[in-house]
VMD Tcl script that draws the C-alpha trace (Angstrom):
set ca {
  {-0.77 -17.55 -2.86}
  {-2.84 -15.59 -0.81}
  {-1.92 -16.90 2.28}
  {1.63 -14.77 2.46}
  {3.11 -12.30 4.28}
  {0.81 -9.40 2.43}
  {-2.01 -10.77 2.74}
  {-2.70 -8.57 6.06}
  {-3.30 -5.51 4.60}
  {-7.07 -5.71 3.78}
  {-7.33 -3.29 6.73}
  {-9.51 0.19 6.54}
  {-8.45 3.48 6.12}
  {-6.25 3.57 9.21}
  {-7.86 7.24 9.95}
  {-6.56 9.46 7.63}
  {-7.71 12.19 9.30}
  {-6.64 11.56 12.79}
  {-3.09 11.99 12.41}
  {-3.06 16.35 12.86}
  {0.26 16.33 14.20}
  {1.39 14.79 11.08}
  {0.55 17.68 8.96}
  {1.64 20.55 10.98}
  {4.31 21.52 8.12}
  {1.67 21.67 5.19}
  {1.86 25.04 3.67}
  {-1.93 26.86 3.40}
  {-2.89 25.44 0.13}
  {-1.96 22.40 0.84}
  {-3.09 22.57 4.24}
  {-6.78 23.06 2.65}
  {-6.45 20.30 0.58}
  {-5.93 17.83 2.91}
  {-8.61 19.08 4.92}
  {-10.86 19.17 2.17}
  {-10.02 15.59 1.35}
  {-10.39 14.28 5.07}
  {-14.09 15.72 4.90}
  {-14.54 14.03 1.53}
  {-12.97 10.85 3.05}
  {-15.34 11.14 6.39}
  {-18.28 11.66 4.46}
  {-18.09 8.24 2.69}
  {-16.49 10.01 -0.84}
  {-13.36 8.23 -1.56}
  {-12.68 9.12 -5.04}
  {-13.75 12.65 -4.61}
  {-11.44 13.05 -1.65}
  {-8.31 11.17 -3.54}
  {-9.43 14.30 -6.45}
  {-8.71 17.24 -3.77}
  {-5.79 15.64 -2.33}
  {-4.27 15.12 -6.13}
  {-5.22 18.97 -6.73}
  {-3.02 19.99 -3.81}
  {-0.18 17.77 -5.05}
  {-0.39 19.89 -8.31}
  {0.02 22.81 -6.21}
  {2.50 21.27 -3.62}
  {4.22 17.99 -5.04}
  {6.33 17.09 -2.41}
  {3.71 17.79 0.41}
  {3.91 14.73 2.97}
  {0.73 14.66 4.17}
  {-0.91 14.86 0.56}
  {1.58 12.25 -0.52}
  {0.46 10.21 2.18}
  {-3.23 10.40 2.44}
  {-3.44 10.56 -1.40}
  {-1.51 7.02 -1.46}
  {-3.86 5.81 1.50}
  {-7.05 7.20 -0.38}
  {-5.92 5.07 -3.75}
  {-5.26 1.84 -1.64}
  {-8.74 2.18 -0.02}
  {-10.20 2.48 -3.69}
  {-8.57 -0.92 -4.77}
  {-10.30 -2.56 -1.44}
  {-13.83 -0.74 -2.21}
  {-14.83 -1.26 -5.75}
  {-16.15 -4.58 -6.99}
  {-13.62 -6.97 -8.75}
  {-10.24 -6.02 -9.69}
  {-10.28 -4.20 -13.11}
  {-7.92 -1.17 -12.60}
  {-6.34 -2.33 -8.90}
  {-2.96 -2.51 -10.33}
  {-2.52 0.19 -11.69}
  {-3.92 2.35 -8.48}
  {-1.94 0.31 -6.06}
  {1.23 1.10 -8.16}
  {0.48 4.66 -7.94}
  {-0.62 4.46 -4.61}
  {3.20 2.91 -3.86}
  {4.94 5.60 -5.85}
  {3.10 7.97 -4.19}
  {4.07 6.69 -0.91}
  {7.64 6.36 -1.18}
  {7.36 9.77 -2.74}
  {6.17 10.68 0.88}
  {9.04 8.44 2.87}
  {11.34 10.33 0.71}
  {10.39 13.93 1.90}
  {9.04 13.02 5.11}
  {11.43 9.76 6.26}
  {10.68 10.83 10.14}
  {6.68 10.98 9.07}
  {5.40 7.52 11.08}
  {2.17 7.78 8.63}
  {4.06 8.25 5.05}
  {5.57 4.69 6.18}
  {2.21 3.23 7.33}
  {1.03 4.42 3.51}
  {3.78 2.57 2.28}
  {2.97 -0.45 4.23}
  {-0.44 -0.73 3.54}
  {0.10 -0.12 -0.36}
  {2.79 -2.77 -0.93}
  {0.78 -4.98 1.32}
  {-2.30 -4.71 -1.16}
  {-0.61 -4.51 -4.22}
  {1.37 -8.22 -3.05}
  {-2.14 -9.28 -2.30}
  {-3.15 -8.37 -5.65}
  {-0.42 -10.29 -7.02}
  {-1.07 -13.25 -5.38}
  {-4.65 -13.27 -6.47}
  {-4.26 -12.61 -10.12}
  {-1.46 -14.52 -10.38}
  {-1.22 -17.39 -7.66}
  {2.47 -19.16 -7.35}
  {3.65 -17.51 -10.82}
  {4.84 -14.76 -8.69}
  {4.96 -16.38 -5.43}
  {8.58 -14.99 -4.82}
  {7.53 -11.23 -5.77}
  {4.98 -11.55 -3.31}
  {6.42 -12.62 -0.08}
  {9.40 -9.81 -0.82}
  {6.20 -7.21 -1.04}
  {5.39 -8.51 2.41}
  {8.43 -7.97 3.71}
  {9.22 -4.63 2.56}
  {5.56 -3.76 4.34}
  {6.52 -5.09 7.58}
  {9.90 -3.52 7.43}
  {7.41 -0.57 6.96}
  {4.93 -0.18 9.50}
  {7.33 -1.34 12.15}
  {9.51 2.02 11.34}
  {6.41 3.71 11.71}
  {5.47 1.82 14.97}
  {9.32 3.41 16.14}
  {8.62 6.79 14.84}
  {5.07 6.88 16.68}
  {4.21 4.13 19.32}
  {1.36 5.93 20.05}
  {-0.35 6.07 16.90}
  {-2.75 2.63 16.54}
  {-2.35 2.03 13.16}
  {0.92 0.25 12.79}
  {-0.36 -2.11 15.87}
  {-3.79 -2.27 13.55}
  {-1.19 -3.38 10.23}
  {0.80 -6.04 12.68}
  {-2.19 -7.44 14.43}
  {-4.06 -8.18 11.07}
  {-0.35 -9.37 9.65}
  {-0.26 -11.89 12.76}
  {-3.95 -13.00 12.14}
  {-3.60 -14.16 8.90}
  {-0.26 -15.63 8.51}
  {-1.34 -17.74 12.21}
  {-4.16 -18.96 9.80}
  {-2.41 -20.15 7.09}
  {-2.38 -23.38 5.84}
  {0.11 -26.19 7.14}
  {1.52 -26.33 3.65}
  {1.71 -23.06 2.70}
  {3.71 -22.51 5.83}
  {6.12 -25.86 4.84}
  {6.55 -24.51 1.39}
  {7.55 -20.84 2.46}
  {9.86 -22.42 5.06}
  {11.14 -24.68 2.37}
  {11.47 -22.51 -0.45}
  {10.99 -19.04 -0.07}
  {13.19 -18.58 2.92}
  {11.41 -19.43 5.94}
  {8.03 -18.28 7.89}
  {7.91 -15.32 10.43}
  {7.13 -16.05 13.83}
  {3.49 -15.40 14.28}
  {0.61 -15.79 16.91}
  {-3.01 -15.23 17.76}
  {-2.38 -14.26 20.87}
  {-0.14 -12.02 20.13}
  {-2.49 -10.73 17.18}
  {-5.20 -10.30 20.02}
  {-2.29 -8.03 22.12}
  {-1.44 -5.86 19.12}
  {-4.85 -5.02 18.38}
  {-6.34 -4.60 21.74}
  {-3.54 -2.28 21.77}
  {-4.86 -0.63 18.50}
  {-8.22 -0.05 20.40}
  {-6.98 1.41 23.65}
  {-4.86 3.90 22.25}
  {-7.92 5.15 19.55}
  {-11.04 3.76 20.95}
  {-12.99 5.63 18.24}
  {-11.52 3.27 15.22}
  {-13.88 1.30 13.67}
  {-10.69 -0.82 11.95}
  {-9.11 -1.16 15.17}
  {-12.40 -3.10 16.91}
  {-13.32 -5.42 13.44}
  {-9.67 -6.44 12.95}
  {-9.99 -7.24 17.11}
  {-13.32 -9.09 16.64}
  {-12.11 -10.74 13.45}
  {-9.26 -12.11 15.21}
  {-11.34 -13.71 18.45}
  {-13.26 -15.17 16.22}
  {-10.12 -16.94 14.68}
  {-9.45 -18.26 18.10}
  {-12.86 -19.93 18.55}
  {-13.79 -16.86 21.23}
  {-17.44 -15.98 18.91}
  {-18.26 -14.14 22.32}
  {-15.77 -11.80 22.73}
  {-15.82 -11.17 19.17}
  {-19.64 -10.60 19.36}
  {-18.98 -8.02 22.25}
  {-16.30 -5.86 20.18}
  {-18.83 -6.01 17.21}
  {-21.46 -4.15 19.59}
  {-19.23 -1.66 20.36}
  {-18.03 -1.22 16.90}
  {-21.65 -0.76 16.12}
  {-21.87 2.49 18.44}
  {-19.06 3.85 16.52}
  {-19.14 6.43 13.52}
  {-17.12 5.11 10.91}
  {-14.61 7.33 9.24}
  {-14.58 6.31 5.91}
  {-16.81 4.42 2.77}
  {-14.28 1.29 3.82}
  {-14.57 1.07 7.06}
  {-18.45 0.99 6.91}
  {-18.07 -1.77 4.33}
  {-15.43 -3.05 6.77}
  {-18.56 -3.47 9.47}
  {-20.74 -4.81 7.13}
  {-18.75 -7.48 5.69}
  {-17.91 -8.74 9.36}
  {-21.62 -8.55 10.55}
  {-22.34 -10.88 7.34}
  {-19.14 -13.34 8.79}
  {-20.63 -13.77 12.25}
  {-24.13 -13.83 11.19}
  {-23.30 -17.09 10.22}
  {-21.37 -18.40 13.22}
  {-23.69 -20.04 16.01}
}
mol new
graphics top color blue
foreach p $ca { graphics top sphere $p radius 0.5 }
foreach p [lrange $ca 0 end-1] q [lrange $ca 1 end] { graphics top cylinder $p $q radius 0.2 }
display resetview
């Protein structure tokens, strides 16, 4: 059952550390140990800077921006590491974590994207371990996540990453198989309304309003190549290429989509 409605989540980082505003209310603690954990994050660390951000929870438990990144930093680690020994029980924290965040910070646009992106990757999860067994579970994990990121697309229109989150979420359920889209229509209460083209208008959005996100310009490239446009997809590769990634996954991100069109004509 991978092709369901959270099976668009195997998106990057989403730029933990781009979203200052965000984390104006952190206390000075706190405060350093998100920063502490962005730098961990930028330099390609992940585990190191989930370690700091946990320390400042210690000190600060219902800090938003901790809660947030922290659940972020956890879902990135189920998406790095080889295999899937011990992505259940991250992607469950990384959920609690994130609601813990929604709960103290329900006007915070990124606690919600956090949310999103864990449910969306811990339905994923499902579906791969356990395939139509828990078919049902999986497509109401997708829903919650859209419900998600589009009340953090409300609290911040300006922020790329919920148009990121939708324009991957259009991509892949436009790609799904006939039947798979018959037998959610049929039996697990219908199929969303999705579109390529409107996948391509989501995340060209993504790129204008942070033209420095590596996520933003693979998901873009990923999804002209799903339309049959291998040139434009080239193009946004190039320019992804110039870019510094931001985190461990998004350089794997760039990698893993260089191998993809490497063997397109």
């Amino acid at each position: 059952m991978r092709g369901t409605l959270a099976t668009a989540c195997a998106v990057g980082l989403l730029g933990v550390g781009t979203a200052r505003a965000q984390d104006a209310a952190s206390a000075s603690p706190a405060r350093s140990a998100a920063v502490q954990g962005d730098s961990l994050m930028q330099a390609g660390r992940t585990a190191a800077a989930v370690e700091a951000w946990q320390a400042g929870l210690e000190g600060a438990p219902r800090d938003v921006a901790l809660l947030w990144k922290t659940s972020i930093g956890l879902s990135a680690l189920a998406e790095e590491t080889p295999g899937h020994e011990g992505d259940e029980a991250r992607l469950r924290q990384a959920i609690e974590l994130a609601r813990r965040a929604v709960h103290h910070g329900p006007e915070v646009s990124r606690a919600h994207t956090a949310l999103a992106v864990a449910l969306g990757r811990y339905g994923r999860h499902l579906g791969y371990a356990y395939r139509i067994q828990r078919a049902g579970e999986v497509i109401e994990l997708g829903r919650q996540a859209h419900r998600e990121i589009e009340r953090a697309r409300a609290l911040d229109p300006f922020d790329y990453a919920p148009y990121v989150f939708l324009g991957a979420f259009h991509r892949e359920l436009a790609t799904v198989h006939p039947v798979a889209k018959a037998v959610a229509r049929t039996f697990l209460g219908g199929y969303p309304d999705v579109s390529l083209e409107e996948s391509a208008a989501l995340l060209r959005r993504a790129v204008a309003l942070d033209p420095g996100s590596v996520t933003a310009h693979v998901q873009l490239a990923r999804t002209w190549l799903a339309m049959g446009r291998t040139a434009e997809a080239r193009t946004v590769l190039r320019d992804a290429l110039a870019l510094e990634p931001r985190s461990r996954l998004e350089r794997l991100e760039l990698e893993r989509f260089q191998e993809t069109l490497s063997d397109r004509p």
